[in-house]
C-alpha positions in Angstrom: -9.1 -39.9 83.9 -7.6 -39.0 80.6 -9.8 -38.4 77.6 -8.2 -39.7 73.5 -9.4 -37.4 71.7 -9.2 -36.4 67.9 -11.5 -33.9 67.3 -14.0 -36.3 65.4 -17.7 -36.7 66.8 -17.0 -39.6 69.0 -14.3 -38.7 70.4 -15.3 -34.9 71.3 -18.6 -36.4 72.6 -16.6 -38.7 74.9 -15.0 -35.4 76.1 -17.7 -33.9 76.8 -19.0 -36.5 78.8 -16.1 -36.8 80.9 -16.5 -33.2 81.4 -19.8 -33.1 83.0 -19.6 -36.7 84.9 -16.1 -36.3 86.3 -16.4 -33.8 88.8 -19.6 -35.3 90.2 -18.0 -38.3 90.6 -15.4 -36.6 92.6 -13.0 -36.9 90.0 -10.8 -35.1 87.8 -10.2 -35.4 84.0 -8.3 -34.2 81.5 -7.2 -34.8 77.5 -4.8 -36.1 75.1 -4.4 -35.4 71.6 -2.4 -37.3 69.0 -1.2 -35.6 65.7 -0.3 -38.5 63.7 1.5 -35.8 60.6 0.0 -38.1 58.1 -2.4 -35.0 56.3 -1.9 -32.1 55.3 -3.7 -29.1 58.1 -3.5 -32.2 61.0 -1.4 -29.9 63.2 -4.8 -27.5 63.2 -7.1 -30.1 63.4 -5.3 -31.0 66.8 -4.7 -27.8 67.9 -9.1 -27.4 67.4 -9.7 -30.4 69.2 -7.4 -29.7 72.2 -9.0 -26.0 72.1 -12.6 -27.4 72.6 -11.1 -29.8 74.9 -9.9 -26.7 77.4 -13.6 -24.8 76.7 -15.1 -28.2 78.5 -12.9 -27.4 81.4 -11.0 -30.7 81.1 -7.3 -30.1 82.6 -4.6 -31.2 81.5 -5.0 -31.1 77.9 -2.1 -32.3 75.8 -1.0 -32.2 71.8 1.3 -35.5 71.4 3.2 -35.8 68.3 3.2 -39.3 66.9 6.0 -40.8 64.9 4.1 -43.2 62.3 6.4 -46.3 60.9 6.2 -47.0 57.4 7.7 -49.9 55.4 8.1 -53.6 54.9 7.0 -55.0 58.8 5.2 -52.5 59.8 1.4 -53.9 59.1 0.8 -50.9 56.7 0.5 -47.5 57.2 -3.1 -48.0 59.2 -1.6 -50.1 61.9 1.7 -48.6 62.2 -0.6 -44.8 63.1 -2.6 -47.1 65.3 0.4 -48.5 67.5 2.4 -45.2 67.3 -1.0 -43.5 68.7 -1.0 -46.1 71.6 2.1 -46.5 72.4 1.6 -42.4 72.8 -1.6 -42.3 75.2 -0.3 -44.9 77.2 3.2 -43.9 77.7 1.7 -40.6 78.7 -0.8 -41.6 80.7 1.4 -43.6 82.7 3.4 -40.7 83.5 0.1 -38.8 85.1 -0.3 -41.9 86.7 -3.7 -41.8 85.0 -6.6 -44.7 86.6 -8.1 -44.7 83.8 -7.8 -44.0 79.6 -11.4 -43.1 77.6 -11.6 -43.8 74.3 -14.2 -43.1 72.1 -15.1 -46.6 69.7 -18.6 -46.8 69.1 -20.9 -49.8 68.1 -20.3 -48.7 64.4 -16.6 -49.4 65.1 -17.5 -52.9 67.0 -19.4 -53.8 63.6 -16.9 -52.9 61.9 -13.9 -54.9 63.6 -16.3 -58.5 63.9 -17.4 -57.7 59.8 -13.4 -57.7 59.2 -12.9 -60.6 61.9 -15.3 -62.7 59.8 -13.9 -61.9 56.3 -10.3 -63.1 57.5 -11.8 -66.2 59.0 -10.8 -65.4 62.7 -11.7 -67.2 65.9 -13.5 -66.5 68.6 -11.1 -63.7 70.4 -11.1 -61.6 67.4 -15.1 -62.2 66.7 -15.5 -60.7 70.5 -14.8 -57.3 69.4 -13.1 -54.8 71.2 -13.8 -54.6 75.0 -15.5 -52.4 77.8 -12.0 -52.4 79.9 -8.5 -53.9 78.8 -5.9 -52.7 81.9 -6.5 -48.8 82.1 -8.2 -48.5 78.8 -12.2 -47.6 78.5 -14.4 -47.8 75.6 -17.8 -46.2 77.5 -19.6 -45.5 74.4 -19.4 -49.1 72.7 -23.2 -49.2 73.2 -23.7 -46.2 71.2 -24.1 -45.6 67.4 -21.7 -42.9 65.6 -25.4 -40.9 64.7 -25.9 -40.8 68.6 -22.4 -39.0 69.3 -23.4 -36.5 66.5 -26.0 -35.7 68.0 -24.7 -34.9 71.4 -21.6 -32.1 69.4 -24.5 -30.6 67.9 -26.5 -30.2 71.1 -23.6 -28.9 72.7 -22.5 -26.7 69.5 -19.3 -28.3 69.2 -17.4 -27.9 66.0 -16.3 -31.9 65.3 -14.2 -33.1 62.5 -14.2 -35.6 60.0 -11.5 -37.8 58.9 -11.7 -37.5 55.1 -9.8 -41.0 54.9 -12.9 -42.8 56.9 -15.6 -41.0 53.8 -13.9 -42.6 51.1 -15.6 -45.6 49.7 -12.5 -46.0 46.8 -10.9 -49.3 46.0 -7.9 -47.5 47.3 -9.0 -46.4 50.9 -8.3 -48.2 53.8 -10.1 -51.4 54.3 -11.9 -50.2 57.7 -13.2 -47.2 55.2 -14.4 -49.5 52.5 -16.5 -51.2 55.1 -17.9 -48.2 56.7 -19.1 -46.4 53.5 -19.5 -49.2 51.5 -20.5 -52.6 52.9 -22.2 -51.9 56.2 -24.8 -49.9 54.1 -25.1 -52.6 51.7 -25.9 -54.8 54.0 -28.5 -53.2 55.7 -30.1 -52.7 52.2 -30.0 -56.4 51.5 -30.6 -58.1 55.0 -32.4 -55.0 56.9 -31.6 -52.5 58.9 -29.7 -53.3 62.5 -27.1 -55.2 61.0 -24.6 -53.3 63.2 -26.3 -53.8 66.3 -27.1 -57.7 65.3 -22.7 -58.2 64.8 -22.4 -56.2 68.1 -24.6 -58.8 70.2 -22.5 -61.2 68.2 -19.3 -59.9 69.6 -20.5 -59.5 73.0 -21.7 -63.2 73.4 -18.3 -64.8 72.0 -16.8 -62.7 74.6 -18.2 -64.5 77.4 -17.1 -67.8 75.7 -13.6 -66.4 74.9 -13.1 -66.0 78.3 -14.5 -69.2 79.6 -11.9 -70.7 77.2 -9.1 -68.6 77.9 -9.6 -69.4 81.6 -9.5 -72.9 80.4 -6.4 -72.7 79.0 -4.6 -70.9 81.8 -5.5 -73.4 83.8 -4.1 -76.5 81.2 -1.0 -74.3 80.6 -0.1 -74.0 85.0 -1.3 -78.1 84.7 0.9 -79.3 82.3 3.8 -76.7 82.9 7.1 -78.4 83.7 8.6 -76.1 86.8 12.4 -74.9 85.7 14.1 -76.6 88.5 12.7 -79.7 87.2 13.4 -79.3 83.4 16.9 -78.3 83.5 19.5 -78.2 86.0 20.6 -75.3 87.1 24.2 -75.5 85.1 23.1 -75.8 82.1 23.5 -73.0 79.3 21.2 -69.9 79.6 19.3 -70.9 76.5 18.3 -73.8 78.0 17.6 -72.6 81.1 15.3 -70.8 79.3 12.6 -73.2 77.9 9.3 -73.8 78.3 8.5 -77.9 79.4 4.6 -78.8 79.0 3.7 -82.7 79.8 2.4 -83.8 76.7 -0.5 -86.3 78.8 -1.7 -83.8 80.9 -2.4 -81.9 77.4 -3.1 -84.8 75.7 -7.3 -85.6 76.2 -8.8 -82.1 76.8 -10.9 -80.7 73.8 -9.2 -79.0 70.9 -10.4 -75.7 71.6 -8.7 -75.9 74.8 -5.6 -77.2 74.1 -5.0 -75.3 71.2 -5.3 -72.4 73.1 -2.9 -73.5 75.2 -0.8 -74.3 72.9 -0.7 -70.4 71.8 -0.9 -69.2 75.6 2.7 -71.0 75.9 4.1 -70.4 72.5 3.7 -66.3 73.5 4.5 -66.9 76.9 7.9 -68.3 75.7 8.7 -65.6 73.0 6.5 -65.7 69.9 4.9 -62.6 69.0 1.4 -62.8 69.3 0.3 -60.7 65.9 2.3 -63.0 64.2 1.8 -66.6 65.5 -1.3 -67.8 62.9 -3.6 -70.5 63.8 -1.4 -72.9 61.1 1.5 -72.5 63.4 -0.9 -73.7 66.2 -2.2 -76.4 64.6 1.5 -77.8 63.8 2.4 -77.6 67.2 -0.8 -79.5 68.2 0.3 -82.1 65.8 3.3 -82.5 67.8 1.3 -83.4 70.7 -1.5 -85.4 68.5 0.1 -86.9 65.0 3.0 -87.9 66.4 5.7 -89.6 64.3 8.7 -88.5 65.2 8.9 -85.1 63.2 11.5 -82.8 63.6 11.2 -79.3 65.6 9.1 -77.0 64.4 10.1 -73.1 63.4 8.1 -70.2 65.1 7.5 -66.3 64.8 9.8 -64.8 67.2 12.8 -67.0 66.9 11.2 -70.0 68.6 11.9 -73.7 68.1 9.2 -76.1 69.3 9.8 -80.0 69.6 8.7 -83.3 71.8 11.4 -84.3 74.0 10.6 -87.6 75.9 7.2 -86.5 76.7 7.4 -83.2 77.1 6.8 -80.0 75.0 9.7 -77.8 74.7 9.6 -74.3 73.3 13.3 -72.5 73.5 14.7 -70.2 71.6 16.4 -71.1 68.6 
């Protein structure tokens, strides 16, 4: 197993659980750390966390350099660090054919991610939070509070640091930051204390309905799915060859919930990006299936073209 670590509290507490579990488990662990460049001194900071890192007795333990995009696109400068970082740790831990990736998000970040959820309107699968295991990735400590990992570096007298970006409560920090120092607190001075754990329960039941729905949806999606050799014969032009047929009557009476989720289960399955297909998009390609009139295709994210052919669905790309 491979440890994320970047020298802050939770992280270095992760560490040093994966230190003393690992090899009583029969296993073996080791580190990464990622040097995103972004502030002034984060080459030491890295160097310190990767140091403490060896004094645990992981092995291997690794400084990765991170490119960060920046620009028009890139989701601003949080997201583009967050995707470089990623994009790092699993590239890397691919390479060490690694079984599995530890990273250290706490409850506070679970708060923090279903508070954010809920002032963009989200649904469901963004209200569920982060999860336990996606693939390779781990998130052991979701149960724990930030105050708990804390604890455990100074039990253990190791030197943790922290991000000064994640302390500022400015109109011009990050958003993440503004809820962490400023609203969270606020709201356990209004509604009482245990707000964080309260939108943490919250997260963890909508992710047993999320995946009762997403099953759902699979299941509508392999349903209603036209097979290629059926949709197109096999001389016609690569572009067509390549589009997605869905029976518009075997979509046609399941609940919205479902079928709108099937809807974007075929949309990304057919070439939209998934960060950028919105629920508006969704909810014009369910009017294809629903409002019918005989509207033209419909543009989406990703190059897409979506229109009802005879009574079928088609996605293709434009």
């Amino acid at each position: 197993m491979l440890v994320a670590c970047s020298g802050g509290a939770d992280s270095l507490a992760l560490a040093a659980t994966a230190a003393f579990v690992a090899p009583r488990l029969g296993l073996h662990a080791g580190a990464l750390v990622v040097d995103h460049g972004l502030q002034p001194g984060s080459a030491a900071v890295a160097e310190r966390a990767a140091e403490q890192c060896r004094d645990l007795g992981l092995r291997p333990v690794e400084v990765l350099r991170a490119t960060v995009a920046s620009g028009p696109g890139t989701g601003g400068p949080e997201a583009s660090a967050r995707a470089a970082r990623y994009a790092l740790l699993h590239e890397r831990s691919e390479r060490l054919d690694t079984a599995a990736l530890l990273v250290g998000h706490t409850l506070d970040d679970q708060a923090e991610t279903v508070l954010l959820g809920l002032a963009r309107g989200s649904g469901a699968r963004s209200l569920a939070g982060m999860r336990e295991h996606v693939g390779a990735l781990r998130r052991p400590f979701l149960s724990l509070r930030r105050s708990e990992t804390e604890q455990v570096c100074t039990a253990l007298g190791l030197d943790w640091w922290d991000d000064p970006t994640n302390l500022d409560d400015s109109p011009d920090a990050p958003l993440r930051s503004q809820v962490r120092a400023r609203v969270l607190p606020l709201l356990d001075d209004v509604l009482g204390p245990g707000v964080a754990r309260a939108l943490a329960r919250t997260a963890e039941q909508l992710r047993d309905d999320d995946d009762a729905l997403a099953a759902l949806a699979d299941d509508l999606v392999a349903r209603a799915l036209v097979p290629t050799d059926e949709a197109v014969p096999a001389a016609a032009p690569a572009d067509v060859r390549c589009e997605t047929r869905l029976t518009v009557a075997a979509l046609l009476g399941t609940p919205a919930a479902v079928r709108r989720r099937a809807l974007r289960v075929a949309a990304t399955g057919a070439g939209c990006p998934a960060g950028a297909l919105t629920r508006t998009h969704v909810l014009e390609l369910d009017r294809l299936l629903t409002a019918w009139r005989g509207q033209g295709p419909l543009h989406l994210p990703g190059g897409i073209v979506a229109r009802r052919d005879c009574g079928t669905l088609v996605l293709r790309p434009s």
